[in-house]
C-alpha positions as CSV (number, residue, x, y, z in Angstrom):
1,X,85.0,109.5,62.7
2,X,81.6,108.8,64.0
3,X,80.8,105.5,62.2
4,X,77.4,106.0,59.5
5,X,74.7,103.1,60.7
6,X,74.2,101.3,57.6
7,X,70.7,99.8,57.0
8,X,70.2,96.8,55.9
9,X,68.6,97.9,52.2
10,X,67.3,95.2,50.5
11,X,66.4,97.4,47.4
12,X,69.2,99.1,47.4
13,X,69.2,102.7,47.4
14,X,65.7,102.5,45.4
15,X,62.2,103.5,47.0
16,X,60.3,102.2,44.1
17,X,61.5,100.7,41.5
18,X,58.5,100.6,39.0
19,X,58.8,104.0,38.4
20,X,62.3,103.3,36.8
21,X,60.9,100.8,34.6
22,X,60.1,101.9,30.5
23,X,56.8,103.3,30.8
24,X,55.3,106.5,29.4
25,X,52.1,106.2,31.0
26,X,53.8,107.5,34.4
27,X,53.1,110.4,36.8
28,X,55.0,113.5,36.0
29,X,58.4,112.9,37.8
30,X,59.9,115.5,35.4
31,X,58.1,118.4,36.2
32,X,57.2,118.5,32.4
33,X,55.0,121.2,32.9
34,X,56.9,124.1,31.0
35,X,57.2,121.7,28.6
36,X,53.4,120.8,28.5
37,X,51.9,124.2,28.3
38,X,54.0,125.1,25.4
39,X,53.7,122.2,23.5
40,X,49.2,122.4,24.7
41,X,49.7,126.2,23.1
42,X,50.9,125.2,20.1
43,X,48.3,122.4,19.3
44,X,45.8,124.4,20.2
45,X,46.6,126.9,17.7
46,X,46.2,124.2,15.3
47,X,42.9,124.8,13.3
48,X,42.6,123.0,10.3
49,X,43.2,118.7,10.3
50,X,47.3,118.5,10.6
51,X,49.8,116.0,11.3
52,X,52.4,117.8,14.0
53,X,55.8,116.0,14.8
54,X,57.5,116.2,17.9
55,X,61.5,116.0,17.8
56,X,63.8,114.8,19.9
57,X,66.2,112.1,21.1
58,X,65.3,108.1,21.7
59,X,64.1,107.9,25.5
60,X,64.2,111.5,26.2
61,X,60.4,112.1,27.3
62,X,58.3,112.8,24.9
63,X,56.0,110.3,25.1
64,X,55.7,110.7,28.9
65,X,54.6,114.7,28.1
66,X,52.2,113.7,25.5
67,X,50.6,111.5,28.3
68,X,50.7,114.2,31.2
69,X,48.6,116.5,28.2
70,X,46.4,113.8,27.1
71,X,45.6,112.7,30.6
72,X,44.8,116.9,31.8
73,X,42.4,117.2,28.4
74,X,40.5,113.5,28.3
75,X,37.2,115.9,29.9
76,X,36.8,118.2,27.2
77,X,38.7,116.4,23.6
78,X,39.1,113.0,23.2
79,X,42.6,111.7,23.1
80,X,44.0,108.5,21.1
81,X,47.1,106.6,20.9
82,X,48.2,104.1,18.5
83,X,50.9,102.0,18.9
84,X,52.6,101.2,15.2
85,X,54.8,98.9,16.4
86,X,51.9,96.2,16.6
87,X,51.9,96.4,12.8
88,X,55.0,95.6,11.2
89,X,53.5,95.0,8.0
90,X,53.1,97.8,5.4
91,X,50.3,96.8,4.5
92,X,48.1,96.2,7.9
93,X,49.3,99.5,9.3
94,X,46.7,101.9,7.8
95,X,43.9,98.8,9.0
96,X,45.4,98.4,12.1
97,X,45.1,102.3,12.9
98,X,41.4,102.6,11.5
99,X,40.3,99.4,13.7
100,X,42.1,101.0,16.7
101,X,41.0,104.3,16.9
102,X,37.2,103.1,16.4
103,X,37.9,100.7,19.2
104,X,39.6,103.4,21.9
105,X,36.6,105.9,20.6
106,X,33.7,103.5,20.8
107,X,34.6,99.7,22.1
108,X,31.1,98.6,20.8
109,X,32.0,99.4,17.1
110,X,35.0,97.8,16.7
111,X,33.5,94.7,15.5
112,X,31.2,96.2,13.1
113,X,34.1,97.7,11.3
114,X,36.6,95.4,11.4
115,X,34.0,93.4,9.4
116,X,33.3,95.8,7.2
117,X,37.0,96.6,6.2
118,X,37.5,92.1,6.0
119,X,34.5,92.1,3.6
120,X,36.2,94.9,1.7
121,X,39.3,92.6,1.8
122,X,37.7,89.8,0.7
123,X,35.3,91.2,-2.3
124,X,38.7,93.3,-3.5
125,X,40.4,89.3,-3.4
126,X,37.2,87.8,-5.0
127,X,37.6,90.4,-7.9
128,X,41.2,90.1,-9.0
129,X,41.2,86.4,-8.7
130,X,38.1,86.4,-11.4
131,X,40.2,88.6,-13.2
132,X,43.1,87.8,-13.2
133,X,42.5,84.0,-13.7
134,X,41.4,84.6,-17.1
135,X,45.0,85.6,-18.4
136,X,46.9,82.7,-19.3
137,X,50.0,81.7,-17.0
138,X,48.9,84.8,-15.1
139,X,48.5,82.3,-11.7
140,X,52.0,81.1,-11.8
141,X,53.9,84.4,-12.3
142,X,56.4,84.9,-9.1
143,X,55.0,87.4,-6.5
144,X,50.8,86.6,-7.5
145,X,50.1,85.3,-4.2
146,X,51.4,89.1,-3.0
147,X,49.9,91.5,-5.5
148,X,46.5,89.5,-4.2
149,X,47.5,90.8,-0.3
150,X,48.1,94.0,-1.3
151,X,45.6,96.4,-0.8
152,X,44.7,98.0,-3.9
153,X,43.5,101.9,-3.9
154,X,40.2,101.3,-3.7
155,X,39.9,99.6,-0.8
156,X,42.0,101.9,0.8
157,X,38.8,104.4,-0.5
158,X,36.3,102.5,0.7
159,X,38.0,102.2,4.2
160,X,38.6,105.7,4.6
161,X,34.9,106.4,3.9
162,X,33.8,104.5,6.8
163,X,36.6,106.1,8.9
164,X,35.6,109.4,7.8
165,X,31.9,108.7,8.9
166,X,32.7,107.3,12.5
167,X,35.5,110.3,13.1
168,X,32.7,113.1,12.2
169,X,30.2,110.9,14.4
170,X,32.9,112.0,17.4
171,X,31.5,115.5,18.8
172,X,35.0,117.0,20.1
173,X,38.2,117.9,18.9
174,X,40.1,115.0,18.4
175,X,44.0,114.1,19.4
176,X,45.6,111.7,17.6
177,X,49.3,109.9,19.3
178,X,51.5,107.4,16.8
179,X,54.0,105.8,18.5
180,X,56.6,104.3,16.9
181,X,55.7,105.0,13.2
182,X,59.9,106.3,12.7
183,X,61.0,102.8,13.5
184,X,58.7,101.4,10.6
185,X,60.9,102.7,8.0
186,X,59.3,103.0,4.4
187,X,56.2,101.5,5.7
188,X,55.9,104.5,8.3
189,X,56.8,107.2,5.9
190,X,53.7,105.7,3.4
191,X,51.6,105.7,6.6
192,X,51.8,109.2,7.0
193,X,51.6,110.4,3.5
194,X,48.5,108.0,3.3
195,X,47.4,110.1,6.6
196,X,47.9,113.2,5.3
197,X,46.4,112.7,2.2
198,X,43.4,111.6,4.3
199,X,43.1,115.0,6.4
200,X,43.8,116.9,3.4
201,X,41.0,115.4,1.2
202,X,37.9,115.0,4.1
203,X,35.9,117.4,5.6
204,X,35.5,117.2,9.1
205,X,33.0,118.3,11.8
206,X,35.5,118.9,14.7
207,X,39.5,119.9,14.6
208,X,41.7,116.8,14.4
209,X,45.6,116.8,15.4
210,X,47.6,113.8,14.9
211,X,51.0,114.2,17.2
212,X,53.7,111.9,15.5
213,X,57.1,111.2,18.2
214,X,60.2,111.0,16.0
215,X,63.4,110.5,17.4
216,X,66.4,112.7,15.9
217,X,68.1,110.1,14.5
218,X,64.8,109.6,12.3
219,X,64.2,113.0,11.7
220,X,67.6,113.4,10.1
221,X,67.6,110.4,8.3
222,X,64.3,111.0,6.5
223,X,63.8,114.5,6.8
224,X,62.7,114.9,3.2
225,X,60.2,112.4,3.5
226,X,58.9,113.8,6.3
227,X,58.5,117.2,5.4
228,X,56.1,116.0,2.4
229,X,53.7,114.1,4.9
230,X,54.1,116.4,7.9
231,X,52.5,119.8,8.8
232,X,54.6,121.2,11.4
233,X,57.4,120.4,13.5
234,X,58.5,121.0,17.4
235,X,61.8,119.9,18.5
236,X,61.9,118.7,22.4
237,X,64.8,119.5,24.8
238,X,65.5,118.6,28.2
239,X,68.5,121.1,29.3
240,X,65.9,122.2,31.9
241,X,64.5,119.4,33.0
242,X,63.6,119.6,37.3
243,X,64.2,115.9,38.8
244,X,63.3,117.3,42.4
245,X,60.6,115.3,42.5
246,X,62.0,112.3,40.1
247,X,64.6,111.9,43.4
248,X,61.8,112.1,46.2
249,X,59.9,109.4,44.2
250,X,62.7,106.9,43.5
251,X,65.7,107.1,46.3
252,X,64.9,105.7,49.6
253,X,63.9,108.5,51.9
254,X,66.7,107.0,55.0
255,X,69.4,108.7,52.9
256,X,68.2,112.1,53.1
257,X,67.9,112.3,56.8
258,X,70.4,112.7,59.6
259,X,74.1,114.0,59.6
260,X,77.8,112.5,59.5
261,X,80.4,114.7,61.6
262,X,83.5,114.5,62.1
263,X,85.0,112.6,65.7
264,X,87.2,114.8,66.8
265,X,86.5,118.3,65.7
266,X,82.9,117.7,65.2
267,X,83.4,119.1,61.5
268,X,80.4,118.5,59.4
269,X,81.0,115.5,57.0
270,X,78.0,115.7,55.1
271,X,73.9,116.7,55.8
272,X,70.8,114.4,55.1
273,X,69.5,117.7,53.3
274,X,72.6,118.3,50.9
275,X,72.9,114.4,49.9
276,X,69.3,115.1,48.4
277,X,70.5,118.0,46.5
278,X,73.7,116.9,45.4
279,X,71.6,113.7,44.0
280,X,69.3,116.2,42.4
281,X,71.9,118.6,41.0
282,X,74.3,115.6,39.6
283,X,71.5,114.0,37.6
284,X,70.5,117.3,36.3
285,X,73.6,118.4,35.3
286,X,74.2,115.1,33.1
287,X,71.5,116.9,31.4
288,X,73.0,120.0,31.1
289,X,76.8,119.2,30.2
290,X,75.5,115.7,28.7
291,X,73.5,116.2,25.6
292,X,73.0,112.6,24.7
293,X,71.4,112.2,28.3
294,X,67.9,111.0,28.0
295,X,65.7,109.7,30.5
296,X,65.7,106.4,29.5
297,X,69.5,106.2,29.6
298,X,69.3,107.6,33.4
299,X,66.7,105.1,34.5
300,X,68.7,102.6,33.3
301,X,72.0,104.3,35.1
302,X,70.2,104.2,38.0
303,X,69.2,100.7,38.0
304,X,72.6,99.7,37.5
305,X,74.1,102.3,40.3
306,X,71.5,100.4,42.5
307,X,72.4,97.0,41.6
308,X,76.0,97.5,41.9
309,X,75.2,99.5,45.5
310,X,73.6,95.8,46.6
311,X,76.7,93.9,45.4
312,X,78.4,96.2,47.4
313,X,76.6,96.2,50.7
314,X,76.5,92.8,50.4
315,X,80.5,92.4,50.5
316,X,80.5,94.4,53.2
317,X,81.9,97.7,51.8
318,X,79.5,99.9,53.3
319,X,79.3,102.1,49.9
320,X,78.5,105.7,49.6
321,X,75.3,105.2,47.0
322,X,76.4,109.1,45.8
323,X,80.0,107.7,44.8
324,X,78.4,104.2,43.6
325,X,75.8,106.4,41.0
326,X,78.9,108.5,40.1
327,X,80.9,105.7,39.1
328,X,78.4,103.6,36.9
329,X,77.2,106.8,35.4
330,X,80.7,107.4,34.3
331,X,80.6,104.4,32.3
332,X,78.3,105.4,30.1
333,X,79.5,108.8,28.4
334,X,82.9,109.1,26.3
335,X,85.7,111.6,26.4
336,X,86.6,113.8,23.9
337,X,89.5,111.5,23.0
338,X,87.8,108.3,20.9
339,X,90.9,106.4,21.5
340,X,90.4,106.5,25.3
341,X,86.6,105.3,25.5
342,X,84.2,106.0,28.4
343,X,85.3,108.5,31.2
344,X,85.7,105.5,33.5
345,X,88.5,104.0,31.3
346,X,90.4,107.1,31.6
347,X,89.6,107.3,35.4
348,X,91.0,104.0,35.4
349,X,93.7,104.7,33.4
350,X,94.8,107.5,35.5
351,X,94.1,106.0,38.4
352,X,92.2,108.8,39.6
353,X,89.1,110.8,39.2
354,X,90.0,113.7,37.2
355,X,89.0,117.4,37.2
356,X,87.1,119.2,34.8
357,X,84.1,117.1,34.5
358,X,80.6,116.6,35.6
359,X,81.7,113.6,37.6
360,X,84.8,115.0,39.4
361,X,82.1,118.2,40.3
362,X,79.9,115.6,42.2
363,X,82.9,114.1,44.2
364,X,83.7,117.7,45.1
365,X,80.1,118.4,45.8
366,X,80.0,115.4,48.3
367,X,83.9,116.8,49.5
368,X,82.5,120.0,50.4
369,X,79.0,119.5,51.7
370,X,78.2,121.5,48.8
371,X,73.8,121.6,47.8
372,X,74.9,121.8,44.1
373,X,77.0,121.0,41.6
374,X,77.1,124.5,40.2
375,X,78.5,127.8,42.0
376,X,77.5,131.4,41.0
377,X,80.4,134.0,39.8
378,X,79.6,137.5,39.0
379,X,80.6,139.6,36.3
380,X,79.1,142.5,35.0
381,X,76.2,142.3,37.4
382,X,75.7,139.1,35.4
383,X,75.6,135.8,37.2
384,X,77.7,132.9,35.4
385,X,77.3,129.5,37.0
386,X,80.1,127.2,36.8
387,X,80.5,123.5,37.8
388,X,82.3,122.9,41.5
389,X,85.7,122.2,41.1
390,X,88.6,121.4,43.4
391,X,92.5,122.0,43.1
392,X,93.1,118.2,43.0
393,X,92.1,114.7,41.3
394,X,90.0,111.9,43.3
395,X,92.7,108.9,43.6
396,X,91.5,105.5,44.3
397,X,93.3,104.6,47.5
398,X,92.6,101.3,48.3
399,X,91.3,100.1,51.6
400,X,93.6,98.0,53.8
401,X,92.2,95.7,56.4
402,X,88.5,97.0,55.5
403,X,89.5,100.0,57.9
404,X,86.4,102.2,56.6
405,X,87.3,105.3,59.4
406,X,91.0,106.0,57.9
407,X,89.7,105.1,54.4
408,X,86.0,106.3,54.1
409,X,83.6,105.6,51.6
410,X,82.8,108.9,51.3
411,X,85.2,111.3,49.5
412,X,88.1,112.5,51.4
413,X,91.0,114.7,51.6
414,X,94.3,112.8,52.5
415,X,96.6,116.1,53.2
416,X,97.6,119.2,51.6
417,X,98.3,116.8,48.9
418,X,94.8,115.6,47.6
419,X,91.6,114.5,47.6
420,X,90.3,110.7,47.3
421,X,88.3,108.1,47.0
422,X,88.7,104.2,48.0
423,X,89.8,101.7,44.9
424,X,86.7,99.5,45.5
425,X,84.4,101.6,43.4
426,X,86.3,101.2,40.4
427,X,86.0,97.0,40.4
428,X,82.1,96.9,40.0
């Protein structure tokens, strides 16, 4: 075998790392834009003040296509997100939400209503301690101090009546994002029915949305107190998500390029070209066959593919960074069988990579020089695509006398016998 030049890689397999860091506010890596247009359509068809929810699993995008929408509209409507997780308090979380949209609609007034809504405060305080100071033993009683913090109905009037008149001072339609409002528990729920009650009850000059994340866990949870503060619901899937240009962003460029061929025989070992799309078609795929496969769980894969990839170059090993991201992602998805755990315990248990899964299907891919994980049968004039497969298992061979030409990193066929890959990758 022609021997592969490794680089020296300091970062890994990873062009740019920041884009696999948790952040929304990213460029569209996703190719979110069926996603957008539908989800633009439907708000748009919005016309009276509503509170919308969009459904779907922890980390799975949602707040990334909310920002690619608000970003293409910020010309024409005006576009606010507030971030609930900055009040964990019942209690501030209606405040907190009035002070923050004034300040991302109008910096200057911030100030002049976050005064107006502490005098509020303060006159509401001034008025139950005159009264309430006048009942006997009334002071003492167990839970006074927190009766006086709580914000009593009028104040939560009187602060809606200056939101009201700042909102209809807006002159577009206005977008409204909550973040995190389903991992406030109660406090969330009375946040929105508080909302709601709002939009219902004022009359407004322009159209107001407010677009609420929930993640499915949430939904499910609390679905009946959700469907008495929310309007309407839209559910968010990624089956179809594109990461063509998620993989041109992130993986070093160097491992796209060139060819490995075979020695003697000059057989093609693998292409610059297919690497790329075998990267693209394996991480898509997790989609596809993987339903708890959110972005946020494949950043994180990723990250910990690459790190382990260092590791390895480090020690010399001269890893395949295709076999590497195979391996770690395998960790992170369980069989069928509970008893067994993650698909790497079985592999290990087997002591082979075995057929008939998403993982084997990449080793294949990368066997055969395949650009996809997924070939086309025809039946019926009907096209059924079907994950690559081979005839054998991967076994971990291990490497003897770091001889990396009779026992590549790559995947390799030993025989008639089987196919293989070396024990090393199994020990990160």
């Amino acid at each position: 075998m022609e021997k592969w030049k490794y680089k020296n890689m300091p970062n890994g397999f990873i062009k740019n790392y920041e884009l696999l860091e948790e952040n929304s506010k990213v460029t569209d890596l996703l190719d979110l834009s069926k996603f957008c247009e539908r989800f633009t359509k439907k708000i748009n068809s919005i016309n009276s003040a509503s509170i919308i929810a969009l459904v779907g699993p922890f980390g799975s995008g949602k707040s990334t296509m909310l920002h690619q929408i608000m970003t293409n509209h910020l010309k024409d409507e005006l576009w606010i997100e507030f971030e609930a997780w900055k009040y964990p308090d019942r209690k501030e979380l209606w405040e907190g939400f009035v002070i923050d949209f004034i300040q991302a609609a109008d910096p200057k007034k911030k100030l002049e209503v976050k005064k107006a809504i502490d005098g509020k405060q303060n006159d509401d305080k001034k008025t139950l301690i005159r009264t309430f100071s006048r009942i006997p033993g009334f002071a003492v009683l167990e839970g006074f101090n927190h009766f006086l913090e709580t914000s009593p109905a009028k104040r939560v009037n009187d602060i809606q009546e200056i939101f009201l008149k700042k909102i209809n001072e807006i002159g577009k339609d206005i977008f409204v994002i909550i973040e995190d409002i389903d991992r406030s528990g109660d406090a969330g729920v009375f946040f929105l029915e508080t909302l709601k009650q709002f939009l219902r009850s004022s009359k407004f000059k322009n159209k107001i949305v407010v677009i609420v994340p929930i993640a499915n866990e949430n939904y499910h949870k609390n679905i009946d107190s959700y469907l008495k503060c929310v309007d309407y619901f839209d559910f968010f899937e990624t089956s179809e998500v594109k990461l063509d240009k998620f993989v041109d962003k992130i993986f070093d460029p160097t491992l796209f390029q060139g060819q490995l061929t075979q020695k003697n025989g000059n057989r093609v070992i693998w292409t610059g070209e297919n690497r790329r799309l075998q990267t693209i078609s394996f991480l898509e795929c997790l989609f596809h066959e993987k339903p708890e496969t959110t972005m946020r769980l494949l950043k994180l894969i990723i990250r910990k593919a690459n790190l382990v990839y260092k590791n390895q170059m480090d020690d010399g090993l001269e890893p395949d960074f295709r076999v590497t991201l195979c391996i770690e992602a395998s960790k992170y998805f369980k069989v069928e069988n509970p008893v067994v755990g993650s698909y790497l315990d079985d592999f290990k248990r087997r002591g082979a990579v075995v057929r008939g899964n998403v993982f084997a299907s990449f080793l294949s891919a990368i066997l055969q020089n395949s650009n996809s994980l997924f070939v086309s049968d025809y039946s019926g004039g009907n096209e059924i695509k079907r994950l690559v497969t081979t005839h054998y298992d991967f076994k971990f061979f291990e490497r003897k006398d770091n001889n990396k030409e009779e026992w590549p990193s790559y995947p390799w066929d030993y025989g008639d016998s089987g196919s293989a890959i070396t024990e090393f990758y199994k020990k990160y």
